[in-house]
TIRO-690770 format. One record per atom (N, C-alpha, C): atom name; x, y, z; residue number from 1; residue in three letters. Coordinates in steps of 0.001 Angstrom, whole numbers, plus 500000, padded with zeros to 6 digits. Layout:
residues N
   atom       c1       c2       c3     n   res
     CA        X        Y        Z   NUM   ALA
...
END
This chain:
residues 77
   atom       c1       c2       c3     n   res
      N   936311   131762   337569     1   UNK
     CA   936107   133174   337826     1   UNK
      C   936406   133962   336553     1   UNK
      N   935347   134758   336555     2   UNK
     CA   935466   135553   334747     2   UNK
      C   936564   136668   335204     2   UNK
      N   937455   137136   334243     3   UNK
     CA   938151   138423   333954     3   UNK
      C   937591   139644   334856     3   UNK
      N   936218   139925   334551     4   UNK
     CA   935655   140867   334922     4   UNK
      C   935219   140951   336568     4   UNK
      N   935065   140239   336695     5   UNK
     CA   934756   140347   338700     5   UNK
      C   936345   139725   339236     5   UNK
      N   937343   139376   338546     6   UNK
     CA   938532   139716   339144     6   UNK
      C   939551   141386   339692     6   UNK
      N   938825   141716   338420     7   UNK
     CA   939303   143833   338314     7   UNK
      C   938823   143624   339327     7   UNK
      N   939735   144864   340459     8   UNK
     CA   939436   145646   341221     8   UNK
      C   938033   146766   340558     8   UNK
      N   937189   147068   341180     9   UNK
     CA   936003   147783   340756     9   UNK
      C   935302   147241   339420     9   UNK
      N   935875   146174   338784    10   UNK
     CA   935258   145627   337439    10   UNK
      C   935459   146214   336694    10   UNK
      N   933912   146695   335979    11   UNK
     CA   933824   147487   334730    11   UNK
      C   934264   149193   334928    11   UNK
      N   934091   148879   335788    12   UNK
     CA   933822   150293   336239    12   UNK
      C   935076   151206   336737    12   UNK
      N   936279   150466   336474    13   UNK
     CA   937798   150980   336804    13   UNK
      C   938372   152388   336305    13   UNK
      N   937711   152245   335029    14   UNK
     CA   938250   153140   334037    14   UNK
      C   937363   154526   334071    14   UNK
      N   936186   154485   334767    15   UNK
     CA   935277   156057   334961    15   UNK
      C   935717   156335   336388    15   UNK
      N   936115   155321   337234    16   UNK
     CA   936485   155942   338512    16   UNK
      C   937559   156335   338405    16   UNK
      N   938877   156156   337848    17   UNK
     CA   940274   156735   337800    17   UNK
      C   939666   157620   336776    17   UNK
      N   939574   157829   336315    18   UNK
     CA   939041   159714   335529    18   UNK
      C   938556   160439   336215    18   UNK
      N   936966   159954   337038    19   UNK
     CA   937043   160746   338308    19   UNK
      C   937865   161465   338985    19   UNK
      N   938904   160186   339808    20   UNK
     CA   939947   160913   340488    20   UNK
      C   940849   161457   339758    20   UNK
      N   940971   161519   338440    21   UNK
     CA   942404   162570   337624    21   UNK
      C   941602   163974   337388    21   UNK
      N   940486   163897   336894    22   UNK
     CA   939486   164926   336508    22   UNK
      C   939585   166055   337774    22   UNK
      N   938674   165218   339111    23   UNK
     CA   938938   166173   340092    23   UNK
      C   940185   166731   340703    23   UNK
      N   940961   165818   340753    24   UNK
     CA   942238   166255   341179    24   UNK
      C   942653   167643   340460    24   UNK
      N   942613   167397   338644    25   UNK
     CA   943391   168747   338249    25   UNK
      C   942243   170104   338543    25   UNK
      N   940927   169643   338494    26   UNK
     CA   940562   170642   338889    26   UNK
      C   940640   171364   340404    26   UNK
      N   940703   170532   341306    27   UNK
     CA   940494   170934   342410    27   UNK
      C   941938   171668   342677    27   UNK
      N   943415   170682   342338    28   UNK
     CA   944325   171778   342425    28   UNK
      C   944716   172769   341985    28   UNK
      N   944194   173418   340775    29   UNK
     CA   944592   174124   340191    29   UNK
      C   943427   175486   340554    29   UNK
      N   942327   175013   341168    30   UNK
     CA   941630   175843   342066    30   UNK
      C   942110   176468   343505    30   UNK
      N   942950   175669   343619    31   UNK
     CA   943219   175830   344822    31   UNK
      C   944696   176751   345144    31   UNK
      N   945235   176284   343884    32   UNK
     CA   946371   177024   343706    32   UNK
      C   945907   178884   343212    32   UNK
      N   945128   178759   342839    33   UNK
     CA   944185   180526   342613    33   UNK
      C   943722   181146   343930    33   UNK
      N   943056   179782   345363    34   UNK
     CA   942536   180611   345821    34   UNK
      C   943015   180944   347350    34   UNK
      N   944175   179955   347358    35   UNK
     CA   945109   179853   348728    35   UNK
      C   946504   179474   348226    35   UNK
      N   947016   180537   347728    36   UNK
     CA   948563   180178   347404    36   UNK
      C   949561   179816   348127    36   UNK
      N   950542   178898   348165    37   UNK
     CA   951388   178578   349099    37   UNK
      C   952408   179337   349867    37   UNK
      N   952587   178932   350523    38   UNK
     CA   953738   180384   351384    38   UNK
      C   955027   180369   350948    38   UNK
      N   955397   181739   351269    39   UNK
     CA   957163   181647   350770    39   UNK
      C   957905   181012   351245    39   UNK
      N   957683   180453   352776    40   UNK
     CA   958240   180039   353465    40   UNK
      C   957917   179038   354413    40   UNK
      N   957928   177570   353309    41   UNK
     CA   956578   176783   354385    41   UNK
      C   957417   176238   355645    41   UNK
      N   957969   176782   356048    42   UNK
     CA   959139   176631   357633    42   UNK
      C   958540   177473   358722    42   UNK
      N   957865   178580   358132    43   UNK
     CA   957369   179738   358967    43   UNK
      C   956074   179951   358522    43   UNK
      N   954928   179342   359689    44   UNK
     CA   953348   179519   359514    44   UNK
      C   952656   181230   358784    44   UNK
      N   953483   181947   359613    45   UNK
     CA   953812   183074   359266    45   UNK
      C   953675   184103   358167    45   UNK
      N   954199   183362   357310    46   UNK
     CA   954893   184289   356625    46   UNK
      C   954149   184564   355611    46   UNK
      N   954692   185311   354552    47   UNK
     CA   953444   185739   353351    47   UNK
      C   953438   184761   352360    47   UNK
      N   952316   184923   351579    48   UNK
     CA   951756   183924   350941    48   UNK
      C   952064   184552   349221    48   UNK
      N   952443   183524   348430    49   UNK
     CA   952689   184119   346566    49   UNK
      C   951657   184223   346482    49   UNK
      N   952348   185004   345246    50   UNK
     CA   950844   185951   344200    50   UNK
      C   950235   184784   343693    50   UNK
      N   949069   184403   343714    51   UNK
     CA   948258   183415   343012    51   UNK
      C   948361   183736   341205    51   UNK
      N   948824   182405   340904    52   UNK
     CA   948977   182229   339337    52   UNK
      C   947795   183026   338228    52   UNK
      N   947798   183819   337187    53   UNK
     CA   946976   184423   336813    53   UNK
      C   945627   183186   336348    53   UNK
      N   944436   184211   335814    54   UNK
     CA   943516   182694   335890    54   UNK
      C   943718   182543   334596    54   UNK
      N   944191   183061   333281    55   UNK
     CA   944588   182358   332192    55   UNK
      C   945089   180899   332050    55   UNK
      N   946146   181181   333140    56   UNK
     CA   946606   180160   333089    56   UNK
      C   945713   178806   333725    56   UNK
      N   945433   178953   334331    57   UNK
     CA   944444   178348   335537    57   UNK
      C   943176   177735   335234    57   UNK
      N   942414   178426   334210    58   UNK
     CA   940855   178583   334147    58   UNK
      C   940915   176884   332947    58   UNK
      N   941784   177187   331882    59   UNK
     CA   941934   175866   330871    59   UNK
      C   942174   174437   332073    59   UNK
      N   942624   174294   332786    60   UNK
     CA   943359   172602   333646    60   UNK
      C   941965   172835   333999    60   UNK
      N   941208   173799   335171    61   UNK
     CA   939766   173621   335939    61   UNK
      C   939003   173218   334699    61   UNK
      N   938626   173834   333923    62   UNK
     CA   937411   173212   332917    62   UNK
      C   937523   172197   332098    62   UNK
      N   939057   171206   331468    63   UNK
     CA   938969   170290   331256    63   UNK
      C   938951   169248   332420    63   UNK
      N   939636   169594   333841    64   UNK
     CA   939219   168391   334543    64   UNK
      C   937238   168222   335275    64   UNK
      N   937186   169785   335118    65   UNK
     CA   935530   169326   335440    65   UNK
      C   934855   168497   334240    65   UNK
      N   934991   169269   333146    66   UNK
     CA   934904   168212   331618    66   UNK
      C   934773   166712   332008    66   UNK
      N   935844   166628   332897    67   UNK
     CA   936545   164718   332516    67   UNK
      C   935647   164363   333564    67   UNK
      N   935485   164870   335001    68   UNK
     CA   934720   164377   335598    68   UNK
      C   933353   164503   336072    68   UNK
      N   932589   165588   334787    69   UNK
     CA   930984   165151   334627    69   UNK
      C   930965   163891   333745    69   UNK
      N   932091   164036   332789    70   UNK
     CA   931998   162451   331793    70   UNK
      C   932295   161502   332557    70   UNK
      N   932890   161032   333559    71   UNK
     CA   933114   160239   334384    71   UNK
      C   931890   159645   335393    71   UNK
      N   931491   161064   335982    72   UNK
     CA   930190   160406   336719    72   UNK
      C   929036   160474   335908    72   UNK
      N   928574   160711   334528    73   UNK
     CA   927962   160371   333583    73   UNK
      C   927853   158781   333446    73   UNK
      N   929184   158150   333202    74   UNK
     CA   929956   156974   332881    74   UNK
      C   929230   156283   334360    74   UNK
      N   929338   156620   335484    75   UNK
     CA   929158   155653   336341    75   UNK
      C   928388   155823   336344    75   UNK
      N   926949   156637   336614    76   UNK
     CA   925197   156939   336679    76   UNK
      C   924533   155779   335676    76   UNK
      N   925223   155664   334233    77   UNK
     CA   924911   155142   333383    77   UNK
      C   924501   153661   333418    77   UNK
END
């Protein structure tokens, strides 16, 4: 048995975990802009923080979309 069909996913290990790091920072850091967490996650209730400015925010979303058009580039390929 060769090296390569032993990997889990084979060749192809290293564009799918970028995938999932890529989307991840983008998706949380979207998410953290557009449903902020509550003050009080004990009480369904209660009010929700000021969502982080998008300065901060806008740089993590566009390098993880970055990583994961190169990623599913990488797997299309």
């Amino acid at each position: 048995m060769k090296a390569a069909e032993s990997l889990f996913l084979g060749k192809d290990l290293l564009p799918w975990l970028l995938l999932a790091v890529g989307a991840a920072l983008a998706v949380a850091n979207l998410a953290a802009v557009l449903r902020p967490p509550l003050i009080d996650p004990q009480s369904p209730t209660s009010a929700r923080r000021e969502p982080p400015p998008w300065r901060k925010v806008a740089l993590p979303i566009c390098i993880g979309l970055a990583i994961s058009i190169w990623a599913i580039a990488s797997l299309l390929k």
